[in-house]
ZAVOVEX-377588 format. One record per atom (N, C-alpha, C): x, y, z; residue in three letters. Coordinates in steps of 0.2 Angstrom, whole numbers, padded with zeros to 4 digits, always signed. Each point is the difference from the previous one (the first is absolute). Layout:
! ZAVOVEX-377588
XYZALA/...
//
This chain:
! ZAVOVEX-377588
-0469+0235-0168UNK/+0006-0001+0004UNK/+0006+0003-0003UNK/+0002+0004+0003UNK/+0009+0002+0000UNK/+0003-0004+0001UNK/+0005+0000-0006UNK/+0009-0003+0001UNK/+0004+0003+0002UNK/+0005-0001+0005UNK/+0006+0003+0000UNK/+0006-0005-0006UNK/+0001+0006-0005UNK/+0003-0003-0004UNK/+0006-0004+0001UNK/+0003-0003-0002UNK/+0005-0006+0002UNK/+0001-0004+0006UNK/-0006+0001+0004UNK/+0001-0001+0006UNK/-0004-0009+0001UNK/+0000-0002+0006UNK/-0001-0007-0001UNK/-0008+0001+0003UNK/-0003+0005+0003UNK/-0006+0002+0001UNK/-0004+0002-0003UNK/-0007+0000-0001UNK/-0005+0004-0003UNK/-0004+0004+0006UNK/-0003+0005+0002UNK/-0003+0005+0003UNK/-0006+0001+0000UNK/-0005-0004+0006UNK/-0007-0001-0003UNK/+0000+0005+0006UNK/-0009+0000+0001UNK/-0002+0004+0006UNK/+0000-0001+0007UNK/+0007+0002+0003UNK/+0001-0002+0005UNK/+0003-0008-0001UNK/+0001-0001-0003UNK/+0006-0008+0000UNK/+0005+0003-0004UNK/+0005-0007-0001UNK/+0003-0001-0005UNK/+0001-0008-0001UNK/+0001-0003-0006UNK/+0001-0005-0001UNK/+0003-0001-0005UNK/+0006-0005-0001UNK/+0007-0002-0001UNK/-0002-0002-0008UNK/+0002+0003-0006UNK/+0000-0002-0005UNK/+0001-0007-0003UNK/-0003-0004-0003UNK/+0000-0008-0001UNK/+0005-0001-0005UNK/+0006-0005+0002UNK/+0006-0001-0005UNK/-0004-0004-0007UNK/-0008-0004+0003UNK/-0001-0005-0005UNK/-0008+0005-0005UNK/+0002+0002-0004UNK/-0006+0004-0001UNK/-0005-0004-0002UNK/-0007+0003+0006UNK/-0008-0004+0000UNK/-0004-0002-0008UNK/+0003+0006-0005UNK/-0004-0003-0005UNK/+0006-0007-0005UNK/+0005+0000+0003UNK/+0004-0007-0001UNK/+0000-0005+0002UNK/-0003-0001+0006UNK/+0000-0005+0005UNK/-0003-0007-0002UNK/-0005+0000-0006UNK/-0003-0007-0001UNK/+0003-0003-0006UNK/+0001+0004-0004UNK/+0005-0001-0006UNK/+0006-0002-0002UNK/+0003+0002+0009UNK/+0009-0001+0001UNK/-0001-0006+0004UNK/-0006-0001+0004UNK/-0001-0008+0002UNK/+0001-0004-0004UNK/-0004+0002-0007UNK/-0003-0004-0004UNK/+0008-0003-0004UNK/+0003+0004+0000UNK/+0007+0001-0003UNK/+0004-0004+0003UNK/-0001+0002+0007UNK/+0006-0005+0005UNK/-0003-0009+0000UNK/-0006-0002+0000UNK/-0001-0004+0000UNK/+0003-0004-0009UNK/-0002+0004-0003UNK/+0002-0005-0009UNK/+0006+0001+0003UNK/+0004+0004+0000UNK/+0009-0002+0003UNK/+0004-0005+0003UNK/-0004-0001+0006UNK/-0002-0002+0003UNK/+0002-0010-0004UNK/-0005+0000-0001UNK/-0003-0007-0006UNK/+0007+0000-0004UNK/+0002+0004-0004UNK/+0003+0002-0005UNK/+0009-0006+0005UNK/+0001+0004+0008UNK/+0007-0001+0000UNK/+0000-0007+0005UNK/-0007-0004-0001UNK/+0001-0004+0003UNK/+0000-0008-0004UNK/-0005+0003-0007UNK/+0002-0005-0005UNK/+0007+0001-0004UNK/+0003+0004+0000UNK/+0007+0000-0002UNK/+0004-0002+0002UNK/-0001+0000+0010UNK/+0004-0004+0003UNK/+0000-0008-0001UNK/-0006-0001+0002UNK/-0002-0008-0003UNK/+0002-0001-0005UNK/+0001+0003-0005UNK/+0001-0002-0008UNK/+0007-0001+0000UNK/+0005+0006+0003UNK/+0007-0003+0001UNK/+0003-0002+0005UNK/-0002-0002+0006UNK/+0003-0003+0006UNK/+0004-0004-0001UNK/+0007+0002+0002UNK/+0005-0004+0003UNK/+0004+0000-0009UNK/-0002+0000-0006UNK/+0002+0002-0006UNK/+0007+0006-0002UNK/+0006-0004-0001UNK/+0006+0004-0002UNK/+0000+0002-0007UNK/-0001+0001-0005UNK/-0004+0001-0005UNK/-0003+0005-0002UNK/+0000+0004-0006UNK/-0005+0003-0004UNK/-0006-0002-0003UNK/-0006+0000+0001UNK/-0006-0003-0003UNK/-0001+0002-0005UNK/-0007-0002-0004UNK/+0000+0001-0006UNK/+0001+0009-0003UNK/-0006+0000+0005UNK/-0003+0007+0000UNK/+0007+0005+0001UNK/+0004-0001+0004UNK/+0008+0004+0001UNK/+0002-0001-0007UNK/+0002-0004-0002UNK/+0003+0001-0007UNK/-0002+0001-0005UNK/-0008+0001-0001UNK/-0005+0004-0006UNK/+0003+0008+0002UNK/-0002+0000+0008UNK/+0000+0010-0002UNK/+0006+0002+0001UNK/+0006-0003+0002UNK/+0007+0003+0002UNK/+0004-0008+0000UNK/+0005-0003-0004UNK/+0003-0004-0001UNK/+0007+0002+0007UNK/+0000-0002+0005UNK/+0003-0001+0005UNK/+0011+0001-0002UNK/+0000+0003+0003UNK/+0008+0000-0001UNK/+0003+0001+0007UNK/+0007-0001+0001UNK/+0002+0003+0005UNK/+0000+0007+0001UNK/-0001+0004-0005UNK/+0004+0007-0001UNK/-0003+0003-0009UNK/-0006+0003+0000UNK/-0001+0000-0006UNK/+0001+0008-0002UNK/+0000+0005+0005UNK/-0001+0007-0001UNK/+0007+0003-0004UNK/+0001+0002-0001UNK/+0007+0006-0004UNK/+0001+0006+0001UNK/+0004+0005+0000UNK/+0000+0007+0003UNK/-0002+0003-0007UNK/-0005+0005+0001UNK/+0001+0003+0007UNK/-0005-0001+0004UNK/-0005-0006-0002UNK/-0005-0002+0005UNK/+0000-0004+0003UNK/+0005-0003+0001UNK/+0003-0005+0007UNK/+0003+0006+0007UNK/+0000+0005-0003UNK/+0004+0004+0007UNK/-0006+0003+0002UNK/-0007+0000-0005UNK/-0006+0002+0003UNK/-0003-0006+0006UNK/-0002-0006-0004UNK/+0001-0004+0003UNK/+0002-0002+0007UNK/+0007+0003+0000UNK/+0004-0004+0006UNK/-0001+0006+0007UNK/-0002+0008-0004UNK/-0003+0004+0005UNK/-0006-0003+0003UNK/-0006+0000-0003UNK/-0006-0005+0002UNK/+0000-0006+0004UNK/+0006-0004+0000UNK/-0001-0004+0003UNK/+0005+0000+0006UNK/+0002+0006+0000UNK/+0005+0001+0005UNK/-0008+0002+0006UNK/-0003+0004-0003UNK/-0005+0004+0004UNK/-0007-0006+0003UNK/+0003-0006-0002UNK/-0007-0005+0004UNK/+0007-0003+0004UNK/+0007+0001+0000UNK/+0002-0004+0005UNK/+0001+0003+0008UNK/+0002-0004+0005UNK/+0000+0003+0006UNK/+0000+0007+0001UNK/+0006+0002-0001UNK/+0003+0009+0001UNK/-0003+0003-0006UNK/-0003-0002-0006UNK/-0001+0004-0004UNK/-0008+0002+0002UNK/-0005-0005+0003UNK/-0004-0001+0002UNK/-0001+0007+0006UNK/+0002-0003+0004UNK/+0001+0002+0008UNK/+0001+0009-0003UNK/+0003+0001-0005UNK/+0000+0008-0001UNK/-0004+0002-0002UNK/-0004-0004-0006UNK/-0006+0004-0003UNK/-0006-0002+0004UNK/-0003-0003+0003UNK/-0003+0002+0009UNK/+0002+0004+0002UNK/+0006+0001+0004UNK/+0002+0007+0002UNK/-0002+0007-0002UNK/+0000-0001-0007UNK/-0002+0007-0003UNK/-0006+0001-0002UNK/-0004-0007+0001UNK/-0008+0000-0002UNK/-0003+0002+0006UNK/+0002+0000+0007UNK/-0001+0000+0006UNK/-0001+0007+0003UNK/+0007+0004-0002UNK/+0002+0006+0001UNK/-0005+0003-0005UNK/-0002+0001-0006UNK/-0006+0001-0002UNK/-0003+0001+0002UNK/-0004-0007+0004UNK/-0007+0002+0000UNK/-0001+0003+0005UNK/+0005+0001+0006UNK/-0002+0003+0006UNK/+0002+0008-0001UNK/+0005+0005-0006UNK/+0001+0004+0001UNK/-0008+0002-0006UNK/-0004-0003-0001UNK/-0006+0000-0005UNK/-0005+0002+0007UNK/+0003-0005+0007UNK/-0004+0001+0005UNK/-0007-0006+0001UNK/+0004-0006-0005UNK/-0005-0006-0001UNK/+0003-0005+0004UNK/+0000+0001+0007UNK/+0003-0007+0004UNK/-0004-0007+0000UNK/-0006+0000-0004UNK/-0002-0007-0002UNK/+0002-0002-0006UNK/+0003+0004-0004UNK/+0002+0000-0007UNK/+0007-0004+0003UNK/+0003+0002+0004UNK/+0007-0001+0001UNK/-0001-0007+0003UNK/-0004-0003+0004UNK/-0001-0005+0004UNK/-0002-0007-0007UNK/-0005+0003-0004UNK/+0000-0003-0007UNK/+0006-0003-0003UNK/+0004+0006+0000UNK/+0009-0004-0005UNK/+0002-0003+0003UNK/+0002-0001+0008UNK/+0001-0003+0003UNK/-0002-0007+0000UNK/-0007+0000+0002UNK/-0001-0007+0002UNK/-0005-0004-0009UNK/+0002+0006-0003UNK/-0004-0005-0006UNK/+0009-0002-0003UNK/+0004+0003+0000UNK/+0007-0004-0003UNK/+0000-0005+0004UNK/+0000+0002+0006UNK/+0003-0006+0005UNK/-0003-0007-0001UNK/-0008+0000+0000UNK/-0004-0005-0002UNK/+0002-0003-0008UNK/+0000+0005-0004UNK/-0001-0003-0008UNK/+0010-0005+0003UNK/+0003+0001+0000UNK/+0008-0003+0001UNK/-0001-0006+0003UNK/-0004+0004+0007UNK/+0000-0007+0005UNK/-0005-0006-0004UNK/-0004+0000-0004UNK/-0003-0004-0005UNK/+0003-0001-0003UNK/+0005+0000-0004UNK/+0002-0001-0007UNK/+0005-0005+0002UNK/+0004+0001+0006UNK/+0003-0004+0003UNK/+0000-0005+0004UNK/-0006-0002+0003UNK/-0004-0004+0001UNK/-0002-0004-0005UNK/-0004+0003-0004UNK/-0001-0004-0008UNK/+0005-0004-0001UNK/+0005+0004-0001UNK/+0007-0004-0003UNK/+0003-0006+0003UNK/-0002-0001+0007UNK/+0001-0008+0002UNK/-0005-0005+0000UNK/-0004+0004-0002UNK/-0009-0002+0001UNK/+0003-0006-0006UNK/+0001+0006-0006UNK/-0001-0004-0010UNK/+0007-0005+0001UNK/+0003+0004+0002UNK/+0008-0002-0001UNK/+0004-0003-0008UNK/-0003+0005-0004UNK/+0002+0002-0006UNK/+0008+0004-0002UNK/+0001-0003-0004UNK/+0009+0002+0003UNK/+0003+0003-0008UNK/+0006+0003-0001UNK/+0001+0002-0005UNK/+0008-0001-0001UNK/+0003-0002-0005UNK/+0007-0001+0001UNK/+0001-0003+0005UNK/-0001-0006+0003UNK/+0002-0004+0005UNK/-0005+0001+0004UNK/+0001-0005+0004UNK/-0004-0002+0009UNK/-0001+0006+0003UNK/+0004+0004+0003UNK/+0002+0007+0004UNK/-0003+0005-0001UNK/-0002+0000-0008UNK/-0005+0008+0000UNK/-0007-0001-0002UNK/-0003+0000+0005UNK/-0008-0001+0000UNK/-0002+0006-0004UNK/-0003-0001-0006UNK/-0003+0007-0004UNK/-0008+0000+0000UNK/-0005-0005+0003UNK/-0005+0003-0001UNK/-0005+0004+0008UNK/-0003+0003-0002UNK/-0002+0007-0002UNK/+0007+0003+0000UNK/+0000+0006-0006UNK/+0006+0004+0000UNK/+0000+0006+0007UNK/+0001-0002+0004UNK/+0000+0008+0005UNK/+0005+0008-0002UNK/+0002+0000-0005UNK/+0002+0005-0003UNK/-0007+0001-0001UNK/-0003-0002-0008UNK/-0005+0001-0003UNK/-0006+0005+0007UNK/-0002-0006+0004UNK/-0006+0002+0003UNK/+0002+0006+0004UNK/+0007+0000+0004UNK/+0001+0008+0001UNK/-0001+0005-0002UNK/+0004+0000-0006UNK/+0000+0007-0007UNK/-0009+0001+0002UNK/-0004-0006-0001UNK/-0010+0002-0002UNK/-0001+0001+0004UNK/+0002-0002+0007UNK/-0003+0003+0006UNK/+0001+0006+0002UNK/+0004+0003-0002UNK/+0002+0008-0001UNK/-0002+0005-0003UNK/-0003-0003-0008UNK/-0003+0004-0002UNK/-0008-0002+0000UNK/-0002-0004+0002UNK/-0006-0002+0004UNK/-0003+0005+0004UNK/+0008+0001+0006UNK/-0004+0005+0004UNK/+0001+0007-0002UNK/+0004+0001-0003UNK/+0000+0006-0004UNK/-0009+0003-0003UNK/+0000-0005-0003UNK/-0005+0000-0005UNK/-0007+0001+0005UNK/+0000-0003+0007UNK/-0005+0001+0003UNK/-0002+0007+0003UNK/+0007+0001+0004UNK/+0001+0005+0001UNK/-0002+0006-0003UNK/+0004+0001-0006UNK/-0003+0006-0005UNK/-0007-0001-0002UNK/-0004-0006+0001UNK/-0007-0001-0003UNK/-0004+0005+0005UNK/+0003-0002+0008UNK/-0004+0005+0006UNK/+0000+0006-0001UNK/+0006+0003-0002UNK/+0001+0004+0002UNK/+0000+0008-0006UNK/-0003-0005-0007UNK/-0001+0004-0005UNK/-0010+0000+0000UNK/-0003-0005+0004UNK/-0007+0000+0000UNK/-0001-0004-0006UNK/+0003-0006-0001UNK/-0003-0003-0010UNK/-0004-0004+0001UNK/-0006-0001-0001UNK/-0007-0004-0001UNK/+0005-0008-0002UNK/-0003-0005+0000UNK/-0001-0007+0001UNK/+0003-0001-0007UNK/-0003+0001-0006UNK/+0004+0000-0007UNK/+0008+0003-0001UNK/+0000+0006+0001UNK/+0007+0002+0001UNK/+0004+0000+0007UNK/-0003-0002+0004UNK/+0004-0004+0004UNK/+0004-0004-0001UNK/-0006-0007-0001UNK/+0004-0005-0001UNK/+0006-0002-0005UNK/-0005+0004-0009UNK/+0005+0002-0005UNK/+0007+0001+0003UNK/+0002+0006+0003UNK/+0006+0000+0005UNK/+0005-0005+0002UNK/-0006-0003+0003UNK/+0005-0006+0006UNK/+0002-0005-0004UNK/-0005-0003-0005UNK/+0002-0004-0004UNK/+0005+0001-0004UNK/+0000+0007-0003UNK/+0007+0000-0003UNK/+0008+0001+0002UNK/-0003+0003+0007UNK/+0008-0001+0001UNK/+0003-0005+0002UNK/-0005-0005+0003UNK/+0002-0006+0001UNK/+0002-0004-0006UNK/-0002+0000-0005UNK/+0001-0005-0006UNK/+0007+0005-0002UNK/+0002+0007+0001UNK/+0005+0002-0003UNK/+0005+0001+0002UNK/-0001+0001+0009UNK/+0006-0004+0004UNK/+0001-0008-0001UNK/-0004-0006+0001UNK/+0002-0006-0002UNK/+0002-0001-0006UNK/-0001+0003-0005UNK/+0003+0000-0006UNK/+0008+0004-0001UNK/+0002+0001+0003UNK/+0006+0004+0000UNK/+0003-0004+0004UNK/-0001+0000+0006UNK/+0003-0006+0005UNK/+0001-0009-0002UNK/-0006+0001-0002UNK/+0001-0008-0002UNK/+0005-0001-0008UNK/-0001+0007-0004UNK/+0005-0003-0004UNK/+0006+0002+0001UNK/+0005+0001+0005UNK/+0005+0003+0004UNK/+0003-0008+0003UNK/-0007-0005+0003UNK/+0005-0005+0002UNK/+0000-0006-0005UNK/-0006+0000-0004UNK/-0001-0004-0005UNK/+0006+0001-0005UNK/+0005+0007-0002UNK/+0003+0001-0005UNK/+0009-0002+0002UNK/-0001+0001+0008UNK/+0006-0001+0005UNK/+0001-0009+0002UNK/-0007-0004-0003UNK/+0004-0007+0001UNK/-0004-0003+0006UNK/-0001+0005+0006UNK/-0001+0000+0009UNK/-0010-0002-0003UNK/-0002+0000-0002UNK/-0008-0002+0000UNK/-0002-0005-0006UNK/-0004-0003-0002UNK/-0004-0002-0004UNK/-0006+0006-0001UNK/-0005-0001-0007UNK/-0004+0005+0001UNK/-0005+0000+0004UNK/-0001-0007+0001UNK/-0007-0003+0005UNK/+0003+0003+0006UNK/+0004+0000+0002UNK/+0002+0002+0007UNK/-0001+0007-0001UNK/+0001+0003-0003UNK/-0001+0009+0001UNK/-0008+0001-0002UNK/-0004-0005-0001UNK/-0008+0000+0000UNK/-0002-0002+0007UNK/+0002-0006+0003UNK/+0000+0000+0004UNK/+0001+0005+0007UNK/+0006+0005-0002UNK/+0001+0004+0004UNK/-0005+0008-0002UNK/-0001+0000-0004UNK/-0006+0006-0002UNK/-0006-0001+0004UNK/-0003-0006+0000UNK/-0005-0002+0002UNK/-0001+0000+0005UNK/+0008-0003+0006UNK/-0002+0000+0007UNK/-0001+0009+0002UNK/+0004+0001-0005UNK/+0000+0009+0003UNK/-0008+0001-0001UNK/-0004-0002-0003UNK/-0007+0003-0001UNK/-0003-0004+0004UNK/+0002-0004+0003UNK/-0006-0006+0005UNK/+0002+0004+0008UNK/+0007+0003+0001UNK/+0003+0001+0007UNK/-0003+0008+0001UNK/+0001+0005-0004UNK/+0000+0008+0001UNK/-0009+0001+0000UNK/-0003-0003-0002UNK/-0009+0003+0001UNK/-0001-0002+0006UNK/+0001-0006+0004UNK/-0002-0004+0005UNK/+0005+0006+0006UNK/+0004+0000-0001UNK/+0008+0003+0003UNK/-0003+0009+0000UNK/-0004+0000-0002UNK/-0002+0010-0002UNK/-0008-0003+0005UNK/-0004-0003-0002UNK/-0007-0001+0006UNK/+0003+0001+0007UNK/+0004-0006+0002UNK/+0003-0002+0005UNK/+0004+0007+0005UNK/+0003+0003-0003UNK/+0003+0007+0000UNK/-0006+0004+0002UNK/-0004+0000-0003UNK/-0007+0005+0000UNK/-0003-0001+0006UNK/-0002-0006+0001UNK/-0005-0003+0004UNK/+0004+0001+0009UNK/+0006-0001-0001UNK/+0004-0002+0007UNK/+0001+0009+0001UNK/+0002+0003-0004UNK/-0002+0010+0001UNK/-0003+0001+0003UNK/-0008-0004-0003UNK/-0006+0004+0001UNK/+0000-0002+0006UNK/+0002-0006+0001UNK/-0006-0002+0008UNK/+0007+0003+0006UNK/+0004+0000-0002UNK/+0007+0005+0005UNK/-0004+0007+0001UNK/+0000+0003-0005UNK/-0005+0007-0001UNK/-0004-0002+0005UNK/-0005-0001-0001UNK/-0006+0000+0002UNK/-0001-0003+0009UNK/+0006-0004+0002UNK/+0000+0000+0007UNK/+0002+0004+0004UNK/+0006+0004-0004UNK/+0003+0005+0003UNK/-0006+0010+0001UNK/-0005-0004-0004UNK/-0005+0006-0001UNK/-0004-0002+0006UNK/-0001-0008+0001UNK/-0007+0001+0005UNK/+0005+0000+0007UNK/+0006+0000+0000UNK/+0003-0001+0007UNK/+0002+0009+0001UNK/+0000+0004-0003UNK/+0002+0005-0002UNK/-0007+0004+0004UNK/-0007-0004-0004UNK/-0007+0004+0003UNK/-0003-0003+0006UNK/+0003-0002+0003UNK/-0004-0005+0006UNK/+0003+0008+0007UNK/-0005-0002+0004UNK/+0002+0007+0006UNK/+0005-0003+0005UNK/+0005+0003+0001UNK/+0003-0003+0005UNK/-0001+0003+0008UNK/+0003-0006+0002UNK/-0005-0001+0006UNK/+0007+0004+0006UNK/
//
C-alpha cells in the first residue's frame, strides 16, 4: 500500500482510508494504561476528598510552600504555567491545530481538540467531585489541570509521531510513555514549585491525561471510520 506522505490518507487499490490517530499495535496496552490510571486518579481522589492540606506523601517528595521556585527558574516556571491557563492554553491548541492540518491530518487536528477539551472538562469536574483545596476553601487543587494538559499534548504528540514514523509496539509505546512522564514532570513541578498544586495533585493530573487521550484517540478513530464508511456506501449505491 502507498502513502501519501503527510497526508491524512493511505492509498490502497482503489480506496483510500483515513490514517488512525490511535495506533493499532497500541491499542491494548494504552487500554491497559488508561485503565491502571484510571484506578490510580480515583483512589487519590478518595484518599484526599474535601482535605485542605498537604498529605504525608506531599511533604516526603516536595515540602509544600506558597512559592518555593527563585529566578531564574521561576520565570521558567511562570511561562509553563501561563501555557496550561485559559489564553495560554487556547494558543497552543491553536498552533497544534494549524499543524496538523497544514501536515494535512484533519483527524489529528480533531484529536487536539477534543482530547484537550475532554482531559480539562475532566480535571474540572474532578475538582468538585474531591473537593480538595489549597490555600483556603476557593482553590480546588485536585487533579491538577495544568499538569494533565501539558501530558495530554505530549500524549498526542507522541501518538501521532508513533503513526506516522511506522514504530512497532515496543518503541512506540517507549515514545508515549516518555513524553508523558516528561511533560508531567515539568508541568507538575512548575505548579508544585509555584505553591498553586500539591504533588499528589499533579499525579493525579498525569494520570487523568493517560486515562482520557487513549479512550479520546479510539473514540476519534472509531466515529472517522464509520462517517468514512457511510459516506462510501451512500456514494456507491446507483441513483435512481
Amino acid at each position: 500500500m502507498d502513502r501519501l506522505a503527510g497526508a491524512d490518507l493511505e492509498v490502497g487499490p482503489g480506496q483510500f482510508t483515513a490514517r488512525a490517530v490511535l495506533p493499532a499495535a497500541l491499542r491494548a496496552w494504552l487500554g491497559l494504561v488508561a485503565a491502571l490510571a484510571t484506578l490510580v486518579v480515583v483512589v487519590l481522589g478518595v484518599r484526599y476528598a474535601g482535605h485542605g492540606e498537604p498529605g504525608r506523601v506531599d511533604s516526603w517528595i516536595f515540602p509544600p510552600t506558597a512559592d518555593s521556585v527563585r529566578p531564574p527558574w521561576r520565570n521558567v516556571a511562570l511561562v509553563l504555567d501561563f501555557l496550561g491557563e485559559p489564553a495560554g492554553s487556547a494558543m497552543v491548541v491553536a498552533a497544534c491545530v494549524a499543524g496538523c492540518l497544514l501536515l494535512r491530518r484533519p483527524r489529528a487536528a480533531v484529536l487536539v481538540v477534543a482530547g484537550a477539551g475532554l482531559t480539562v472538562g475532566t480535571t474540572t469536574l474532578l475538582k468538585h467531585l474531591v473537593g480538595r483545596t489549597i490555600h483556603g476553601p476557593g482553590n480546588l487543587s485536585y487533579p491538577s489541570g495544568h499538569t494533565a494538559f501539558f501530558t495530554a499534548l505530549a500524549l498526542m504528540a507522541a501518538l501521532l509521531a508513533t503513526g506516522r514514523l511506522g514504530l512497532g509496539r515496543t518503541a512506540g509505546m517507549s515514545l508515549v510513555i516518555a513524553a508523558a512522564l516528561v511533560a508531567g514532570t515539568v508541568m507538575g513541578w512548575a505548579e508544585v514549585g509555584l505553591g498553586a498544586h500539591y504533588p499528589t495533585d499533579a499525579l493525579g493530573g498525569w494520570c487523568t491525561a493517560l486515562a482520557v487521550i487513549p479512550v479520546t484517540a479510539w473514540l476519534v478513530d472509531r466515529t472517522a471510520d464509520q462517517l468514512t464508511a457511510r459516506t462510501t456506501d451512500a456514494g456507491r449505491r446507483p441513483r435512481r
